[in-house]
C-alpha positions as CSV (number, residue, x, y, z in Angstrom):
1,X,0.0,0.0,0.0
2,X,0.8,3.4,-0.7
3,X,0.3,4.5,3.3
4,X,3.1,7.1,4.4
5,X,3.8,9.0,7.4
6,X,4.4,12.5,8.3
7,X,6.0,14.3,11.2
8,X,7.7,17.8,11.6
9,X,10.7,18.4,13.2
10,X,11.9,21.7,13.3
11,X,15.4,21.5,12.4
12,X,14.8,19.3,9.2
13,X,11.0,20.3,8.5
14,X,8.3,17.4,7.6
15,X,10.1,14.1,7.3
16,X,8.0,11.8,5.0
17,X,8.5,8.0,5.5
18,X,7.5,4.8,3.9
19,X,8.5,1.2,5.3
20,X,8.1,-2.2,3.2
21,X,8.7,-5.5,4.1
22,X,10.0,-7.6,1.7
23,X,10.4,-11.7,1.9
24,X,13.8,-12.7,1.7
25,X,13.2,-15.7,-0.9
26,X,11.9,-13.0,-3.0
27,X,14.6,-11.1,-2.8
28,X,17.2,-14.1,-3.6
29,X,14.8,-14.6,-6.9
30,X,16.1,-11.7,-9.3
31,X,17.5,-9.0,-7.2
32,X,17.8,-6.5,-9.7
33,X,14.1,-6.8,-10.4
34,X,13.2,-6.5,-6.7
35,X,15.8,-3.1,-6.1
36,X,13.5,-1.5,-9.1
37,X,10.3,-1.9,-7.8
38,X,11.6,-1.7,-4.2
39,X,12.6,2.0,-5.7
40,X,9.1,1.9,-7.6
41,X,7.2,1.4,-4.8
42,X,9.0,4.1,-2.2
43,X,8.7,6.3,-5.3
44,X,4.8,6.4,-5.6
45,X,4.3,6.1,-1.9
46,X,6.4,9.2,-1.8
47,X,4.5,11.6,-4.4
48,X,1.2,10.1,-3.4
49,X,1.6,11.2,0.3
50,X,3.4,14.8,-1.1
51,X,0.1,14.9,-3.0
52,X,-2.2,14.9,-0.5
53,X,0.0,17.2,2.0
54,X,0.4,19.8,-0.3
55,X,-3.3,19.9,-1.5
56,X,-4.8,18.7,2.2
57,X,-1.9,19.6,4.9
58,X,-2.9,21.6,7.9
59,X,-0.4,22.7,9.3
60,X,2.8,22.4,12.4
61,X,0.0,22.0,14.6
62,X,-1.3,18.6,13.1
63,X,3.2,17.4,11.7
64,X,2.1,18.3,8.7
65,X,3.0,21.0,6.1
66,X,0.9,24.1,5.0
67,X,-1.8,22.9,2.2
68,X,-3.2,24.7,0.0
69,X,-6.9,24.2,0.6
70,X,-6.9,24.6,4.3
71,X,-5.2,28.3,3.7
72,X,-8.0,29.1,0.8
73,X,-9.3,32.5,1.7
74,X,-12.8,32.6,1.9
75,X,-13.7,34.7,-0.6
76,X,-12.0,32.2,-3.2
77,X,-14.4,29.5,-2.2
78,X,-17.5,29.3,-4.4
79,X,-20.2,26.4,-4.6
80,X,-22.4,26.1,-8.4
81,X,-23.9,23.6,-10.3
82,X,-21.4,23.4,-13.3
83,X,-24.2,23.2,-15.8
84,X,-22.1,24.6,-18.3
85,X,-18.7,25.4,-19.2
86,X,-18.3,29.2,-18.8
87,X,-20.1,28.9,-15.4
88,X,-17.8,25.9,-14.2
89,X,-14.1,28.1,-15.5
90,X,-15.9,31.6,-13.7
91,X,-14.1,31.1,-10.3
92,X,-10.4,31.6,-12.2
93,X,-11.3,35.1,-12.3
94,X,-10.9,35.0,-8.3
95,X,-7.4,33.9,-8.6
96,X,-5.0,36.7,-8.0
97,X,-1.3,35.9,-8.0
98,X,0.3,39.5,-7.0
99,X,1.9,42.1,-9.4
100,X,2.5,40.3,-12.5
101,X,-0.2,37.2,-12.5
102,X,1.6,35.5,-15.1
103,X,1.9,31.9,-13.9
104,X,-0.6,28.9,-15.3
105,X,-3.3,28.4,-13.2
106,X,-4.1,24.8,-13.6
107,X,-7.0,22.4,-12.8
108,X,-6.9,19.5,-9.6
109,X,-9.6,17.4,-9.5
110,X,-10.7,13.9,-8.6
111,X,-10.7,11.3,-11.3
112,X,-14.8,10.6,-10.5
113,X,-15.3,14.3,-10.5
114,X,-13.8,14.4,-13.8
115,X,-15.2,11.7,-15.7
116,X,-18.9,12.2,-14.2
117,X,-19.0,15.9,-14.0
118,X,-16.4,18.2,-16.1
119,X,-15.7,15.7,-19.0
120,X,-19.2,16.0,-20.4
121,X,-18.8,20.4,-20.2
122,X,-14.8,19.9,-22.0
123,X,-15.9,17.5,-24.9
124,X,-17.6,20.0,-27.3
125,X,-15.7,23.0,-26.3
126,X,-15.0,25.0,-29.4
127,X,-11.5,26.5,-28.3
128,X,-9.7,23.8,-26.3
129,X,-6.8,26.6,-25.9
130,X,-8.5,28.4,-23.3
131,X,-9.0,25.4,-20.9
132,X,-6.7,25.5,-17.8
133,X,-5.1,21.9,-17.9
134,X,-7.0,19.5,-15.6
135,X,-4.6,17.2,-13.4
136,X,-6.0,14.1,-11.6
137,X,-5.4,13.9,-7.9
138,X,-7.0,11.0,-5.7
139,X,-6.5,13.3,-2.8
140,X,-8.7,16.4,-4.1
141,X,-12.3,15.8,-2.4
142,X,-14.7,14.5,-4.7
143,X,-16.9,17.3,-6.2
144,X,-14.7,19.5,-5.8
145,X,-12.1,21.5,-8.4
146,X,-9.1,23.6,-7.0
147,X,-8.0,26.1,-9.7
148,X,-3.9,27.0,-8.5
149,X,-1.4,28.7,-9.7
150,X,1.5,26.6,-8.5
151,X,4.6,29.3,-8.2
152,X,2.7,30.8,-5.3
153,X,3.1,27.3,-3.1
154,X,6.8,27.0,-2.2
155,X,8.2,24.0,-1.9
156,X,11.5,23.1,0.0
157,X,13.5,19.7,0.3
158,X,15.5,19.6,3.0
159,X,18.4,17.3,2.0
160,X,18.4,14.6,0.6
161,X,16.3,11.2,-0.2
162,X,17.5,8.2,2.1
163,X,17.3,4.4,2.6
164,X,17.9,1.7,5.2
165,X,16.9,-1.9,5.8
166,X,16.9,-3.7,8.8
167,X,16.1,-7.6,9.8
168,X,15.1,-7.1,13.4
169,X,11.8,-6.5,13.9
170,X,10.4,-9.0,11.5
171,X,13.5,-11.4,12.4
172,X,11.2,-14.9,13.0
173,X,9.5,-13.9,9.5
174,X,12.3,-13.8,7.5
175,X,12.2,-10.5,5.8
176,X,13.5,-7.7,5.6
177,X,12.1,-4.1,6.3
178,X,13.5,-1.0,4.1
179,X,12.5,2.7,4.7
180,X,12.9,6.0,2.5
181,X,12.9,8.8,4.1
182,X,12.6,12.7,2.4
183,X,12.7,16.1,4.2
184,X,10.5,18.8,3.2
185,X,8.5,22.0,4.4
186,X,5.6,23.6,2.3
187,X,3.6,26.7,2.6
188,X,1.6,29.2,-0.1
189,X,3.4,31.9,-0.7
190,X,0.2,34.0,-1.8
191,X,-3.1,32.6,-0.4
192,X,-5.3,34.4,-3.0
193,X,-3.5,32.7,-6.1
194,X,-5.8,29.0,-5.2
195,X,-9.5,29.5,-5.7
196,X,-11.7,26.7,-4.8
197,X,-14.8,25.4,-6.6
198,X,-17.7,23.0,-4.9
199,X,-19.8,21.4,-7.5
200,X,-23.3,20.8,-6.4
């Protein structure tokens, strides 16, 4: 499973971590296939869980970082029915990045928001150049679209990715346990560049 934990600590920022135990006879098998999707695995474990703590994270107070919903002023959240498509793209006009509001605002949604809600609105549009691009997130709230312009959420790594592996814990089953650790700390930068859009 794709199940990681996060915790802050204040001299390295939010640590995200991911264990997986592995068999040792599968290991033996074909080891450079196994160190791949080892990698593979850590990998989407990883993004998955930065996903959902920069779109969903609330904060020090809860060892996470700063999301981007939770920090959505007011007056950038809007509910509508999305009957159409000039009525569902309306709440872009709310975003304001700052002086030079040049970045892309793009589109987060859910994957069964998208295909039983939006795609229908997007399939006879007549100028597919002014669409905002739509990315699918399983950790955007269904029925629900966050319009963002992504250079206003900053982003830091603190150092660098890590792994160890271990037999201890999981010594009488005969496997071994490796974990991938990452550093990071995450905050909007300007809280009016996100607006957010419940569909009814």
């Amino acid at each position: 499973d794709y199940e990681v934990r996060l915790e802050f600590n204040f001299k390295y920022g939010f640590k995200l971590v991911k264990v997986i135990f592995i068999d040792n006879d599968l290991m033996m098998d074909n080891e450079s296939q196994f160190q791949a999707e080892l990698l593979y695995q850590i990998a989407m474990a990883f993004a998955l869980g930065l996903d959902n703590a920069i779109l969903n994270g609330k904060g020090e107070e809860l060892s996470q970082i700063q999301g981007i919903i939770p920090n959505i002023p007011e007056s950038n959240k809007i509910s509508l029915s999305a009957s159409n498509l000039a009525e569902l793209l309306q709440p872009i006009g709310l975003i304001d990045s700052g002086k030079y509001n040049e970045g892309e605002v793009f589109a987060i949604v859910n994957r069964n928001t998208y295909y039983k809600k939006i795609l229908k609105l997007l399939i006879n549009c007549s100028n597919p150049s002014c669409l905002p691009r739509f990315i699918i997130s399983y950790a955007m709230p269904e029925n629900q679209v966050l319009y963002a312009d992504f250079e206003k959420y900053m982003l830091i790594r603190r150092g660098d990715f890590s792994m160890e592996r271990t037999t201890h814990n999981r010594f009488l089953l005969d496997q071994t346990g490796y974990k991938g650790r990452m550093n990071f700390d995450g905050i909007p930068s300007r809280k009016q560049a996100f607006s957010l859009v419940t569909l009814e």
